[in-house]
C-alpha positions as CSV (number, residue, x, y, z in Angstrom):
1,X,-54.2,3.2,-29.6
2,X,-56.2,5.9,-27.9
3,X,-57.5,3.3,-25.1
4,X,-53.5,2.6,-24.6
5,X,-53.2,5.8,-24.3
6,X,-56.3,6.0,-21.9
7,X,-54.8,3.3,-19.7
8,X,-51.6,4.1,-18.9
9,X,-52.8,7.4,-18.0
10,X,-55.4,5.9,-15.7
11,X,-52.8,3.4,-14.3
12,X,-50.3,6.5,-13.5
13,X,-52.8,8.7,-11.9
14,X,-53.7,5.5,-9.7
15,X,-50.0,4.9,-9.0
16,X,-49.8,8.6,-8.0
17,X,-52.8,8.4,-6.0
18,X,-52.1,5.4,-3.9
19,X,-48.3,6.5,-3.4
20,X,-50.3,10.1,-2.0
21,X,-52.6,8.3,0.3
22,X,-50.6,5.4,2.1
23,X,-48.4,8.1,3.0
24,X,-50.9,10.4,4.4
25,X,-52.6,10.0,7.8
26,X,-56.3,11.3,8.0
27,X,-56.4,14.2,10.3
28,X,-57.5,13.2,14.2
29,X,-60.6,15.3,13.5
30,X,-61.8,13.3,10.2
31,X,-61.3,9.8,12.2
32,X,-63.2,11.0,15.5
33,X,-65.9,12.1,13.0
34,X,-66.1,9.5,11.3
35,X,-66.7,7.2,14.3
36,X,-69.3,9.3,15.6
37,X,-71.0,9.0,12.5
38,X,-73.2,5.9,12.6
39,X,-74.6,5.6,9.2
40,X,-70.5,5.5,8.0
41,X,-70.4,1.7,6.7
42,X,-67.2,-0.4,7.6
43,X,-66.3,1.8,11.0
44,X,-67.3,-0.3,13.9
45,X,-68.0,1.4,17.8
46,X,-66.7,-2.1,19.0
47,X,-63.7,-4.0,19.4
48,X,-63.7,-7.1,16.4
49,X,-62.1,-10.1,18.2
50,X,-59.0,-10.9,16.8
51,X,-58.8,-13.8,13.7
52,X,-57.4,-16.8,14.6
53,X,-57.8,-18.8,11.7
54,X,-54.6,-20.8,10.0
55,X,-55.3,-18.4,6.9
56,X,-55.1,-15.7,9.1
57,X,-51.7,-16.5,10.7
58,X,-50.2,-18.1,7.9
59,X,-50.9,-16.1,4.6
60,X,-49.8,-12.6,4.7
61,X,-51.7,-10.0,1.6
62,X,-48.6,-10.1,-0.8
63,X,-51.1,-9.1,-4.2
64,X,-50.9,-5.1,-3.4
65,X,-46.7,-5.5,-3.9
66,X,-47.2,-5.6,-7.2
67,X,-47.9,-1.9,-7.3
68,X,-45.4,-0.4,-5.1
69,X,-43.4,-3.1,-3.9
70,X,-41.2,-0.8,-1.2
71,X,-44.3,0.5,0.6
72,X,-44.6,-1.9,2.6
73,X,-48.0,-3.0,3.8
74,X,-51.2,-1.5,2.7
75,X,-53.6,-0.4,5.1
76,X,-57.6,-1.8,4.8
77,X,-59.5,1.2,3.3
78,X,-56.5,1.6,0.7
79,X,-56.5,-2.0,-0.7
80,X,-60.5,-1.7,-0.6
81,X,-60.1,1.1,-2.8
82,X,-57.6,-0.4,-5.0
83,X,-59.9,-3.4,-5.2
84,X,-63.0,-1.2,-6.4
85,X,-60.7,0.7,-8.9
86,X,-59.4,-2.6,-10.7
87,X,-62.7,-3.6,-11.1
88,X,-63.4,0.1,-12.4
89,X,-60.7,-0.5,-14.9
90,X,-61.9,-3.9,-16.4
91,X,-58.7,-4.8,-17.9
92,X,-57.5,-8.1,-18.6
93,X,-54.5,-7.8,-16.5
94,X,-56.4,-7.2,-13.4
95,X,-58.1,-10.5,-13.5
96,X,-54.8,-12.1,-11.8
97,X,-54.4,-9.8,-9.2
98,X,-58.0,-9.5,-8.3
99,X,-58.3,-13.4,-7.9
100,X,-55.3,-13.3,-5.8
101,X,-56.9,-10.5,-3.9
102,X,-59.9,-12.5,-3.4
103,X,-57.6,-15.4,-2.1
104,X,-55.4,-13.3,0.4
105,X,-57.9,-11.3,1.6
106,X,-59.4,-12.2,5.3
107,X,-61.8,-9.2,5.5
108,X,-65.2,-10.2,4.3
109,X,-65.9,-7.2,2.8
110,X,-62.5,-7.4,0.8
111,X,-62.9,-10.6,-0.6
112,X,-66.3,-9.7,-2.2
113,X,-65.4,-6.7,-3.0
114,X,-63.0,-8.8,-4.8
115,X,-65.1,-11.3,-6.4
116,X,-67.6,-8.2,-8.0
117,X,-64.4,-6.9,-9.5
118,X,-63.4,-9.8,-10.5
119,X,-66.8,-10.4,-12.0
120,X,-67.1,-7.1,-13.8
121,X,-63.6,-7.6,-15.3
122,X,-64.3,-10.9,-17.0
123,X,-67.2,-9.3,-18.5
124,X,-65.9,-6.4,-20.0
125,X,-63.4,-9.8,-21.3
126,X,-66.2,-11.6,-23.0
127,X,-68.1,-8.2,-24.2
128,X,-64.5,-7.2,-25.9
129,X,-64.2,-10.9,-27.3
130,X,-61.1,-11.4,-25.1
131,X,-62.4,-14.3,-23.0
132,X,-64.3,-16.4,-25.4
């Protein structure tokens, strides 16, 4: 009962949190930092040539609705966080989404973010005695 408890606590404060950040623009000065700053992983000082791909053009990221379905698109950094945080969470309801993350996905660094997530959950699944 008191992991229930735990859980939905967790879940709201992430719901709060991600409602917070999509709508809330880093200030100019953070992002001009932030590319200055070469050691800062995932910012890159050149153009990325744009996808092509059929899975690119044809499959739009529809597995972040399921939190907040009216706010529209999610931006990278926020559904790379709420990749890492469902894999924090190891419950058994965020195996779907995170294998439907890993599908939808096009960035490689989303998708296995995804799959070690996605790893992590269905241990904490066969640890609890849920998977087995």
């Amino acid at each position: 009962m008191t992991l229930m408890i735990f859980v939905v606590v967790v879940l709201v404060a992430l719901a709060v949190g991600f409602a917070v950040m999509i709508r809330r623009e880093p200030p100019a000065a953070a992002v001009a930092a932030a590319r200055e700053d070469d050691d800062v992983e995932g910012i890159v000082s050149e153009p990325e040539p744009i996808r092509t791909g059929v899975r690119a053009t044809q499959q739009a990221i529809t597995w972040t609705q399921q939190f907040e379905p009216r706010s529209g698109a999610l931006s990278d950094e926020a559904r790379l966080k709420l990749i890492n945080d469902l894999g924090l969470l190891r419950a058994p309801w965020c195996v779907p989404l995170l294998a439907q993350a890993y599908e939808e996905e096009i960035e490689p660094t989303h998708r296995v973010a995804a799959q070690r997530a996605l790893a992590r959950c269905r241990e904490q699944l066969v640890t609890d005695g849920v998977g087995s």
